[in-house]
C-alpha positions in Angstrom: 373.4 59.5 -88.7 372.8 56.2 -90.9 370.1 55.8 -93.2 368.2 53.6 -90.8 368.6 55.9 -87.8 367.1 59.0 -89.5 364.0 56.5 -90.8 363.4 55.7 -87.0 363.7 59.2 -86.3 361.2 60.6 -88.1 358.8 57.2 -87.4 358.6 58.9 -84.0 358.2 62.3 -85.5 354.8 61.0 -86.9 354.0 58.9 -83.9 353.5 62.4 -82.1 352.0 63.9 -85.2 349.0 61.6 -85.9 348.6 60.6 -81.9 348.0 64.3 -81.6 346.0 64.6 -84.6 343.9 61.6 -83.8 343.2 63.0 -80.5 341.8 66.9 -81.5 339.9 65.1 -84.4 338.2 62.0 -82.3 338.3 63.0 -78.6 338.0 67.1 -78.7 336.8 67.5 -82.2 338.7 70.5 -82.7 341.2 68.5 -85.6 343.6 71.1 -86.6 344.5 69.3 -90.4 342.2 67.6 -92.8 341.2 63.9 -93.2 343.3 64.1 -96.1 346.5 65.5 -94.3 346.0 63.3 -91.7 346.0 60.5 -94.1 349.2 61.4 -95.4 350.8 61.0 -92.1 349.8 57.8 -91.8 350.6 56.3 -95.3 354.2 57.6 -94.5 354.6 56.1 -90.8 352.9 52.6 -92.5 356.0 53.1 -95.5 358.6 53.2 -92.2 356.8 50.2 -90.9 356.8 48.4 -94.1 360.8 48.8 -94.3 361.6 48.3 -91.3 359.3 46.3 -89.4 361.4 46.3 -86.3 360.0 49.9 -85.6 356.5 48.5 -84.8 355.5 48.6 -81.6 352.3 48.9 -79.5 352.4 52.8 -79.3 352.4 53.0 -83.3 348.7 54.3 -84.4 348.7 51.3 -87.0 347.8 49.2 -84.0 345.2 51.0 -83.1 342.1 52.3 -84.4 341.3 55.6 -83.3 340.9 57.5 -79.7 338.1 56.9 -77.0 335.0 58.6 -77.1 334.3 61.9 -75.2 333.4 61.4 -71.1 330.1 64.1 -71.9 328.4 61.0 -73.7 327.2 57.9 -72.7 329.4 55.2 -73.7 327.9 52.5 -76.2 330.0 49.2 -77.4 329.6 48.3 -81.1 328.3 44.6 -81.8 331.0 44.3 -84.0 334.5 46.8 -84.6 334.0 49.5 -87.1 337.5 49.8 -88.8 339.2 52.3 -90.8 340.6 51.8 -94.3 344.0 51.3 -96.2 344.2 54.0 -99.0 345.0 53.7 -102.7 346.8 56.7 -104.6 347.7 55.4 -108.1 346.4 52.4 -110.2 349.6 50.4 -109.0 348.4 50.6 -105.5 344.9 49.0 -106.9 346.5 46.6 -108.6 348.9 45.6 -105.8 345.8 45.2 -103.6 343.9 42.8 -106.1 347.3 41.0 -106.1 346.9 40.1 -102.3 343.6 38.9 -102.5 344.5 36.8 -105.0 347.2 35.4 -103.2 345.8 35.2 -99.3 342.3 33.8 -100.7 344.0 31.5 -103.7 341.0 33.2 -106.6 342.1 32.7 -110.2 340.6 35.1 -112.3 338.6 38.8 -111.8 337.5 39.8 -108.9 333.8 41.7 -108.5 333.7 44.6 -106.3 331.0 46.9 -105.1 332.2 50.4 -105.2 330.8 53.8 -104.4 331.9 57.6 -103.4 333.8 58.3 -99.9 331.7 60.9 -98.9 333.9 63.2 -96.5 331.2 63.1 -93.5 331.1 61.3 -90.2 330.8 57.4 -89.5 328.0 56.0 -87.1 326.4 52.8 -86.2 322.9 52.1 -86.1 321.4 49.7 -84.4 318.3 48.0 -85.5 316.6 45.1 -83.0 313.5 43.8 -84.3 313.6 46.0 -87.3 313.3 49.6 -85.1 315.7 51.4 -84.2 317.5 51.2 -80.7 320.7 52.8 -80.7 323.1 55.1 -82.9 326.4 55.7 -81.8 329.8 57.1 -83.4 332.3 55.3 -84.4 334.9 56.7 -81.6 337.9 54.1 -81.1 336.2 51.6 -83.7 335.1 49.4 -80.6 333.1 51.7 -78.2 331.5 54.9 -79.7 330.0 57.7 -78.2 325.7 57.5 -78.1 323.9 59.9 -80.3 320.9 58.1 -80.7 318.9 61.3 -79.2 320.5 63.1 -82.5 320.4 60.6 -85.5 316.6 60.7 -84.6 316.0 63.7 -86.1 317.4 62.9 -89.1 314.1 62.6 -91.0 315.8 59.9 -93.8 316.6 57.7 -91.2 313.4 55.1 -90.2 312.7 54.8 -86.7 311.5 51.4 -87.9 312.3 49.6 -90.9 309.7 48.8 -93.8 308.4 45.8 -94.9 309.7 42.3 -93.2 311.9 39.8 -93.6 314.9 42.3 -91.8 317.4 40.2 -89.1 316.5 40.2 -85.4 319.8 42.2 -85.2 321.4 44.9 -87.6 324.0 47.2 -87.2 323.6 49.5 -90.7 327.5 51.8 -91.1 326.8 55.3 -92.5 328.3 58.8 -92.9 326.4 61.3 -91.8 326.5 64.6 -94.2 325.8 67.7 -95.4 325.2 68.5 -98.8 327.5 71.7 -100.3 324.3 74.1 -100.8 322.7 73.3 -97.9 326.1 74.3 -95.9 326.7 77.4 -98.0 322.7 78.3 -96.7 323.9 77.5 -93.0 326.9 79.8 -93.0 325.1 82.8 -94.8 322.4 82.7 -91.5 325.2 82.1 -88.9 327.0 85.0 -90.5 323.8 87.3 -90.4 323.4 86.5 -87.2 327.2 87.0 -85.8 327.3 83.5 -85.1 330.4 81.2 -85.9 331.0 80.1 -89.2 331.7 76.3 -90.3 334.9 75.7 -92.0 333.1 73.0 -94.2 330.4 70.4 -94.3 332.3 67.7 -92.4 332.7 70.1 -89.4 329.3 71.6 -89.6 327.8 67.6 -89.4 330.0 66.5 -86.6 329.2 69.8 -84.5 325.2 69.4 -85.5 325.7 65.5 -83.8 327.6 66.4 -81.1 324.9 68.6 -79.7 323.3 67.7 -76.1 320.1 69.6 -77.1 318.6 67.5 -80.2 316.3 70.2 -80.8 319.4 72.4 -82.1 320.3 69.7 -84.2 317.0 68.8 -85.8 316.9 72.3 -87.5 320.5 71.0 -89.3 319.6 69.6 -92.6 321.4 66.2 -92.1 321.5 63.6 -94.3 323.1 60.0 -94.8 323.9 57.1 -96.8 324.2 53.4 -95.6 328.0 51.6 -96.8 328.1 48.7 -94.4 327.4 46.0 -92.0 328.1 45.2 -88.9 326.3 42.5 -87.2 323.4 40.7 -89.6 321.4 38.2 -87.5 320.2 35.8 -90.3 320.7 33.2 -92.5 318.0 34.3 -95.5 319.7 37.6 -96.4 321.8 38.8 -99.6 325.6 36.6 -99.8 327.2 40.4 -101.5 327.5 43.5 -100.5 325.7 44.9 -103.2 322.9 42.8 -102.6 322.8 43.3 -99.2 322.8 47.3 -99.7 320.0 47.1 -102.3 318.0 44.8 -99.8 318.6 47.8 -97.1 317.0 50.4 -99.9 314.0 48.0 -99.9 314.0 48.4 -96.1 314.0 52.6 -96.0 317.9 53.1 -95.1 318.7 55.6 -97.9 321.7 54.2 -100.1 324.1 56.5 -102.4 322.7 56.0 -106.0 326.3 56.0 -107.5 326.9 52.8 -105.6 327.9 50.3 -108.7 329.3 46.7 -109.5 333.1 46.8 -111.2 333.3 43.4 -112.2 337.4 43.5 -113.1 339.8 45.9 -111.8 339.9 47.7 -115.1 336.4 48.2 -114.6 337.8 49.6 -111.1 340.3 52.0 -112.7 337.0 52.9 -115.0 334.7 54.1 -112.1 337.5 56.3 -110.3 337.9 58.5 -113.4 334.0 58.6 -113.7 333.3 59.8 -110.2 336.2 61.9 -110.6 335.2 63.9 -113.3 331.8 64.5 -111.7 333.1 65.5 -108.6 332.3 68.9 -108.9 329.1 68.1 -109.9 327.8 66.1 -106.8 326.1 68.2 -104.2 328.0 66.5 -101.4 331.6 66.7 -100.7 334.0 63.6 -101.4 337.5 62.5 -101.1 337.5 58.9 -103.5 335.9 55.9 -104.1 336.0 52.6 -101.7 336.0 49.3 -103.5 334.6 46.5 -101.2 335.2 42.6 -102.3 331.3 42.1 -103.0 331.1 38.7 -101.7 330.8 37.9 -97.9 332.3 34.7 -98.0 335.8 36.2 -99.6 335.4 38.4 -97.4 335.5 36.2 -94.0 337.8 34.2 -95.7 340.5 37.4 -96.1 339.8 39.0 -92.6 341.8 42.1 -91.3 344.4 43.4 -89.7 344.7 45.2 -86.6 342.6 48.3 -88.4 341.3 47.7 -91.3 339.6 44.7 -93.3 341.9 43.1 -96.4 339.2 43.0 -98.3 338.8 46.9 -98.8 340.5 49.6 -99.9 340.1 53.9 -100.1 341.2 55.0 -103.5 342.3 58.4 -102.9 342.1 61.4 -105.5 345.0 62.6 -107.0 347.3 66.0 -105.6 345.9 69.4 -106.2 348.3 71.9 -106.6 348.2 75.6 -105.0 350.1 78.7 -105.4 351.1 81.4 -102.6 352.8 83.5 -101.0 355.2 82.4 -98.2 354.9 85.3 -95.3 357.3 84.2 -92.8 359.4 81.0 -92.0 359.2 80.3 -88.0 361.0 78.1 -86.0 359.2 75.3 -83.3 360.7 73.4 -80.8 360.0 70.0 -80.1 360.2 68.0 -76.9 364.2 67.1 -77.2 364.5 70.4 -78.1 364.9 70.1 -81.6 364.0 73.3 -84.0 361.6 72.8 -87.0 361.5 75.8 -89.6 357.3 76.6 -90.4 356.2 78.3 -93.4 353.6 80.9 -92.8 351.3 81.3 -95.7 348.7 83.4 -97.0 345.6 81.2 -96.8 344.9 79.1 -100.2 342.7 76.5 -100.9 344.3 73.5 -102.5 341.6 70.3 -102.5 339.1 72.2 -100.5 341.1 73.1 -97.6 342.1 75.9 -96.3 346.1 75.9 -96.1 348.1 77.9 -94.3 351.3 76.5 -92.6 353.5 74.1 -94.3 356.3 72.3 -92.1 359.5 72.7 -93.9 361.2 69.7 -91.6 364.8 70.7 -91.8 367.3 73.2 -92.7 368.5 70.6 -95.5 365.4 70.9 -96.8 364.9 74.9 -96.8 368.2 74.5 -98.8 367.3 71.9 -101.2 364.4 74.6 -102.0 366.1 77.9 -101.8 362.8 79.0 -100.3 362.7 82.6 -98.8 360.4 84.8 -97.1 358.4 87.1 -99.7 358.6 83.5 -102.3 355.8 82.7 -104.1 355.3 78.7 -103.7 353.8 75.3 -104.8 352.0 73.6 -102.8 350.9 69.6 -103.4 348.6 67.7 -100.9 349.7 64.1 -101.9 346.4 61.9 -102.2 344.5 64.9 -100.6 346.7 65.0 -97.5 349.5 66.9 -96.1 350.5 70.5 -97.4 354.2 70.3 -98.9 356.0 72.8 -100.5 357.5 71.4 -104.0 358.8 74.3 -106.0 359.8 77.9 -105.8 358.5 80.4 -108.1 361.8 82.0 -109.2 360.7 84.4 -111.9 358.5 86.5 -109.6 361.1 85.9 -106.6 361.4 89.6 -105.3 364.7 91.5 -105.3 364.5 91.7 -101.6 363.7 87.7 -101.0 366.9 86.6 -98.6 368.3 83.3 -98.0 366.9 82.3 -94.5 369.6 82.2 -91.7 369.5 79.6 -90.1 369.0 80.5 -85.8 371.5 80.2 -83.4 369.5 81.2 -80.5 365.7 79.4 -79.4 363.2 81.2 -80.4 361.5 80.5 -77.4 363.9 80.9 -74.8 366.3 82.9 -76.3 369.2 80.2 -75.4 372.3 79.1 -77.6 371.4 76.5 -80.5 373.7 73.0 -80.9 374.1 71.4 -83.7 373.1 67.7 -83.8 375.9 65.2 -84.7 374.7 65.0 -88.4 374.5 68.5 -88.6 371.2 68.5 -89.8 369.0 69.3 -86.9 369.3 72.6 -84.5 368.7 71.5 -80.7 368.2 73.7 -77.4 369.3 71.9 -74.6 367.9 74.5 -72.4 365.7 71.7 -70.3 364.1 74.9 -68.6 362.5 75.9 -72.3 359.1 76.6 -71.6 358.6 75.2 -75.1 360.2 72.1 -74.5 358.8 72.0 -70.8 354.8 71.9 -72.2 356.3 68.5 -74.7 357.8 66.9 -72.2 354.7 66.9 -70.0 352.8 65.4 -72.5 354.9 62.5 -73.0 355.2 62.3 -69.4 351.3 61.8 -68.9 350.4 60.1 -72.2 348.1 57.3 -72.7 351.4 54.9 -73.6 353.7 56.4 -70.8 352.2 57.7 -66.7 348.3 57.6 -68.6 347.1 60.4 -66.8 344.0 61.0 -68.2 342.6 65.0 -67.8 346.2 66.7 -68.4 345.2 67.8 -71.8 347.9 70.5 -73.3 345.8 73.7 -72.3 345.6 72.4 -68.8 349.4 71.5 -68.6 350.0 75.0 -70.1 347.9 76.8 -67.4 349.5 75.3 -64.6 353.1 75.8 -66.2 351.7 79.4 -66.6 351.2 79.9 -63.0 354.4 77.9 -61.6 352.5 75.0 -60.5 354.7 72.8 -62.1 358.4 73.3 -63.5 359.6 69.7 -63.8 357.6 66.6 -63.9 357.8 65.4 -60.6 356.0 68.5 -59.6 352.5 66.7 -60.7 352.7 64.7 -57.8 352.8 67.2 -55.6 349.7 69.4 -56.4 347.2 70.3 -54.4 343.6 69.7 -54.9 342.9 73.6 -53.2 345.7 75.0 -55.8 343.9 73.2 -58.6 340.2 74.4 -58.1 340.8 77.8 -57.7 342.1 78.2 -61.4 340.0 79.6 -63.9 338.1 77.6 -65.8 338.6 74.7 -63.0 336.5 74.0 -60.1 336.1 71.5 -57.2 335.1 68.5 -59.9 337.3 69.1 -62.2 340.4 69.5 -59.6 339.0 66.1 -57.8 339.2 64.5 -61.0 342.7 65.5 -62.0 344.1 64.4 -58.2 342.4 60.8 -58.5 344.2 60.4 -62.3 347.4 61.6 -60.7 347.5 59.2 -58.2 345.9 56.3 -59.8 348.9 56.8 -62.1 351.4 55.9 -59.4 351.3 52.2 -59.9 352.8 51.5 -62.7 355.2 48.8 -64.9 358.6 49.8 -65.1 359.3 50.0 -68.6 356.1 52.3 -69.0 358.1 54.5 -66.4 361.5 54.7 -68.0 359.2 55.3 -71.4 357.3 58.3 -69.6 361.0 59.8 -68.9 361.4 60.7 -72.4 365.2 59.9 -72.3 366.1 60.2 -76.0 366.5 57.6 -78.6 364.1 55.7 -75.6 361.3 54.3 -77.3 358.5 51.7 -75.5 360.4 49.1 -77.1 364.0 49.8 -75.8 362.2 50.3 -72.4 360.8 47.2 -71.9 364.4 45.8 -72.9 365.9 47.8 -70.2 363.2 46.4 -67.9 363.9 42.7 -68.4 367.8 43.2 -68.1 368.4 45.3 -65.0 366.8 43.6 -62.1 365.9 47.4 -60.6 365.7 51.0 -61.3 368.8 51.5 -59.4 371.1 49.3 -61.4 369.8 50.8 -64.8 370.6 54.2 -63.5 374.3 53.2 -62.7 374.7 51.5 -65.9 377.6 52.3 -68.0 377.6 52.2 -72.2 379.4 48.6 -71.9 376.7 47.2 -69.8 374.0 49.0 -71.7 375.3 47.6 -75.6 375.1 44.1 -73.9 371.2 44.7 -74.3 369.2 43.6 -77.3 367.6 46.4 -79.7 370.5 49.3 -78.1 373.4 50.8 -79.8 376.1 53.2 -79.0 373.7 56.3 -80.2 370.5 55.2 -77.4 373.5 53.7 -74.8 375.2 57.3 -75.0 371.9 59.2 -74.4 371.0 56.4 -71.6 374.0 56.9 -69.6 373.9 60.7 -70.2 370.9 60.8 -68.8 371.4 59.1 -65.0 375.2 60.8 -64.9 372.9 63.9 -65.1 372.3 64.9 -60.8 368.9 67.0 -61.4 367.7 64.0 -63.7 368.7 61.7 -60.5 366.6 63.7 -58.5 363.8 63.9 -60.2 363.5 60.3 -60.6 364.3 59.5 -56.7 361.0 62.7 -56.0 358.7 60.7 -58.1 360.1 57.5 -56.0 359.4 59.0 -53.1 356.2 60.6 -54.0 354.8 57.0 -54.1 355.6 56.0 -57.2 355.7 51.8 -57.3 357.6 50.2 -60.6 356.1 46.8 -61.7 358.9 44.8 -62.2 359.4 42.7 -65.4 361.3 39.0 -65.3 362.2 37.0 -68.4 360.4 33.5 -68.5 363.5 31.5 -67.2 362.1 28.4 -68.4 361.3 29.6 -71.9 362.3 27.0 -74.9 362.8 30.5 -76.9 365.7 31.7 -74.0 368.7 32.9 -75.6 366.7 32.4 -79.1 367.5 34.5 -82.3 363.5 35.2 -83.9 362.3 36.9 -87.1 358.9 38.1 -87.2 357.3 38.3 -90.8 354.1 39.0 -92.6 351.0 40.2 -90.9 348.5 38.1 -88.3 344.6 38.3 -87.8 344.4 37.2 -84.3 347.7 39.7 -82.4 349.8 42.3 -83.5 353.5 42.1 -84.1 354.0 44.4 -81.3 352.4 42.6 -78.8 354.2 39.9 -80.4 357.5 40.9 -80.1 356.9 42.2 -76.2 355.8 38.5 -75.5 358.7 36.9 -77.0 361.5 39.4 -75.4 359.7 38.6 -72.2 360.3 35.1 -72.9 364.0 35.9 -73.4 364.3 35.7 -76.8 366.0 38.0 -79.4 363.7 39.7 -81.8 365.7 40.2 -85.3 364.6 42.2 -88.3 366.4 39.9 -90.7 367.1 36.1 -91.4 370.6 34.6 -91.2 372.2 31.5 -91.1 371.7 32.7 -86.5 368.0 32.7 -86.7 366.6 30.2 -84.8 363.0 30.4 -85.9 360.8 32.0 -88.2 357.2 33.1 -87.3 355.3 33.5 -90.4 351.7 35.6 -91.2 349.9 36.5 -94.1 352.0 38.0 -97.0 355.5 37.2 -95.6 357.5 38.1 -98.6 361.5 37.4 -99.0 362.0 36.4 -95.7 360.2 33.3 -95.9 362.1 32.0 -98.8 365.5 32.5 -97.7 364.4 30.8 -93.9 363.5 27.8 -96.5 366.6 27.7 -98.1 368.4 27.7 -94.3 366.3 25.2 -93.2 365.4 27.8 -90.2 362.5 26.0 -88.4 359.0 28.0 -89.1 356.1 28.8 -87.3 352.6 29.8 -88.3 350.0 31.8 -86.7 348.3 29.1 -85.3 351.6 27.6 -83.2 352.8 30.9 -82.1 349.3 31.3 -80.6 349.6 28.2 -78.9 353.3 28.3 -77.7 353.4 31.9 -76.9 350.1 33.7 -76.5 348.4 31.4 -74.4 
């Protein structure tokens, strides 16, 4: 497999990863890895992304913000999008960041920033109308939160009404909510004397006290916050800085974190990381870096933001913690192609104040590269406070009876044969009855980005797999409402529910379809390709490799797998059941009377008003051809923010360029 191939492979790895991530951590609040591992994952998929920018498309989590809020609260739209951050690991990242200010705003000289702690808590919006308080909602997917307001009430720091005068008809104040370290410990010695569940740290324990219906229960948690940002300000007489405008919020009763300070050069930057750093420890809430903000509102406006984050601020992360172990057992997990990833099972250590103990060991190549055993005593790094990784072996305390792992040759989950992958790297069951592999490929199937079948969480796919409800994925379409509600945990509602999702899902595009098939080496972007060049399901499925490599964006590799797939009779079937079971495809047509028909287009640099993705969709609708690099073939250039090489050599071929503001016009509108 190429170089390029195995990046694209593992950009869908972590795809899966943080989509499943973002969902326990925003939507069931049950996350299963840290805000710092979770982190990790992302600064890797936005590495691939950088690289190869052809990967992006409108399933990658860069394009979004985070995952809806939970249907047990009210719904409440922010005034204005709370976004996440970009992170910072090292001074270079800080320096590169201060580089692209410079360059999208065109500022000679220093740049002043507002910087403070990144308290490790949880982000809500208040609302103030008037100068009282009105609303108070979580962040949820940056746009529409979930509303607490009951909650953040009993928060005794927080004023119902603001003091003094002078405050905007409108204010939406940004805080995290926390709990400080003693005041946690205090909670989990009473919940343990009472044989009550234990927190596993503050974080937790405030987003479980502000997720309670009963607001009594959460008045008796001692919670506590401090005020970062702004959303909406309704006025013109109010502070031009952030720094200002936080002090100006002191005077008005929000409380503000004291370390808050003004780093008027980046040195002066680099300066306040190592001091809040080395008082870490010493703070009685729990923190993961330091955010530096431009301070001024007008640079600000004038930098914007991306799809999820503002330019003009970045997280600076704190540096890897190492831990040391011992490595139990290594497993083996099968993924939704079948593919086997080897686990290590650890005795629980705490590296950066989380508890680790599994470490994904990704491939057999890597398990060699290590020489890690069972019975090993082993590093472990969290890279900017994020993901686990195993980085060395301990080799003078290995013990005598440590043995090189053997690598499986049957499932461990359904006992069958293993197959080597072409590259030899990856182990594969192509057992497609692997109940392993089964529970996978129903969640792709239902996804938000594939059928969107909201209510067929994994627990719930698992229960009706369980009880032979479902064995392949047509099979969804044919359950019963009677079948459903009599399963524990269930009920009439809850059955009703599920039935209206199902079928609301039958009406759908067809590219989302083919995606929702999970044929391999099928991403959303190939999909939609497929969609635009055969006029029907039914010539796609009789397509042979010739006809699929005349397609844009598919090689021998995905026009193998494609084929393989239709030639396969019980795949047929199960695509003519779900047919017949009421399915209707959406069909997609290229714009005939495009200018960009038949056109050769590079995308490059980033845009404030659309995302590349949606980009690229639009123009392969338009029939164009969307390249990753320029030659003397290109035809045009659309050019962002920050476009880098590829500008310069479309220059020097006198390829015709288009900003922002002409792509929005031509294509967009």
């Amino acid at each position: 497999m190429s170089s390029q191939g195995k990046d694209k492979k593992r950009y869908e790895e972590l795809k899966e990863i943080i989509q499943k991530h973002a969902y326990l951590y925003h939507t069931e609040d049950k996350p299963e890895i840290s805000d710092a591992e979770y982190d990790l994952y992302f600064k890797e998929l936005l590495d691939l992304e950088k690289a190869h920018p052809n990967f992006v498309d409108s399933n990658s989590p860069s394009q979004r913000v985070g995952s809806k809020p939970l249907d047990g609260f009210t719904k409440s739209e922010h005034l204005s999008p709370m976004l996440s951050l970009e992170n910072a690991f090292n001074d270079e990242d800080l320096i590169d960041f201060e580089r692209k200010i410079k360059e999208r705003s065109l500022v000679e000289g220093g740049i002043v920033y507002s910087a403070e702690p990144k308290l490790d808590g949880v982000a809500v919006n208040l609302l103030y109308e008037n100068g009282k308080l009105v609303k108070a909602s979580t962040r949820g997917d940056g746009k529409v939160g979930e509303d607490i307001t009951h909650n953040i009430k009993t928060i005794k720091t927080i004023p119902l009404a603001l003091i003094g005068s002078k405050f905007p008809n409108s204010l939406e104040a940004r805080g995290e909510v926390f709990i400080n370290k003693s005041d946690f410990d205090q909670i989990n010695e009473d919940s343990e004397k009472k044989g009550e569940k234990v927190f596993a740290n503050p974080r937790n324990a405030a987003a479980g006290s502000l997720r309670q219906l009963d607001p009594s229960v959460t008045s008796k948690r001692p919670l506590k916050i401090f005020i970062y940002g702004f959303g909406v300000l309704e006025d013109k007489d109010l502070p031009d800085n952030q720094y200002e405008m936080l002090s100006m919020a002191s005077r008005w009763g929000l409380p503000i974190n004291s370390e808050t300070k003004i780093c008027n050069s980046l040195q002066e930057s680099i300066d306040y990381f190592e001091y809040i750093n080395s008082k870490r420890d010493k703070l009685n809430y729990e923190i993961d870096g330091v955010v530096y903000k431009v301070n001024d509102f007008g640079l600000q406006k004038k930098l914007g933001q991306v799809s999820r984050a503002p330019r003009w601020a970045i997280a600076r992360k704190f540096p890897a913690e190492v831990g040391r172990t011992l490595l139990k057992k290594i497993s083996f997990q099968v993924g939704r192609l079948g593919s086997i990833t080897p686990v290590a099972e650890l005795d629980p250590v705490l590296v950066g104040g989380v508890t680790i103990s599994n470490a994904s060991l990704h491939n057999f190549d890597e398990i060699d590269r290590l020489d890690v055993r069972e019975g090993d005593h082993v590093l472990l790094k969290r890279a900017g406070d994020v993901i686990p990784q195993i980085i060395e072996v301990d080799l003078k305390v290995r013990p005598e009876s440590a043995k090189k792992v053997k690598i499986p040759q049957f499932c461990p989950c359904c006992e069958e044969p293993l197959n080597k992958d072409e590259d030899g790297v990856v182990l594969r069951c192509n057992n497609k009855k692997c109940p392993d592999q089964l529970i996978e490929v129903f969640k792709h199937f239902v996804s938000r980005n594939a059928m969107n079948i909201d209510g067929l969480g994994e627990k719930i796919l698992e229960q009706f797999i369980g009880e032979k409800l479902i064995t392949k994925i047509d099979d969804l379409y044919s359950l019963a409402h009677e079948e459903i509600s009599e399963l524990p945990g269930l009920g009439d509602k809850s059955a009703k529910n599920l039935i209206e999702s199902i079928e609301k899902s039958k009406n759908i595009s067809i590219n989302r379809f083919i995606y929702a098939l999970g044929i391999r080496e099928v991403g959303e972007t190939t999909a939609l390709n497929l969609s635009l060049h055969f006029s029907n399901l039914e010539e796609l499925m009789g397509a042979n490799q010739d006809d699929l490599l005349e397609i844009n964006d598919i090689g021998p590799v995905a026009a193998t797998y494609i084929e393989e797939y239709f030639k396969d009779k019980s795949n047929r079937d199960t695509v003519y059941s779900l047919l017949e079971k009421g399915i209707t495809l959406e069909t997609n047509k290229i714009i005939s009377d495009s200018f960009v028909l038949g056109k050769t287009i590079v995308i490059t640099g980033s845009f404030s008003s659309f995302s590349r993705s949606q980009l690229k969709e639009t123009l392969i609708k338009m029939g164009a051809k969307v390249s990753s690099s320029v030659s003397s073939k290109t035809d045009y250039l659309v050019s962002g923010t920050s476009p880098g090489s590829k500008l310069k050599k479309a220059e020097e071929l006198g390829i015709t360029i288009l900003n922002e503001q002409e792509v929005e016009n031509e294509f967009l509108n």
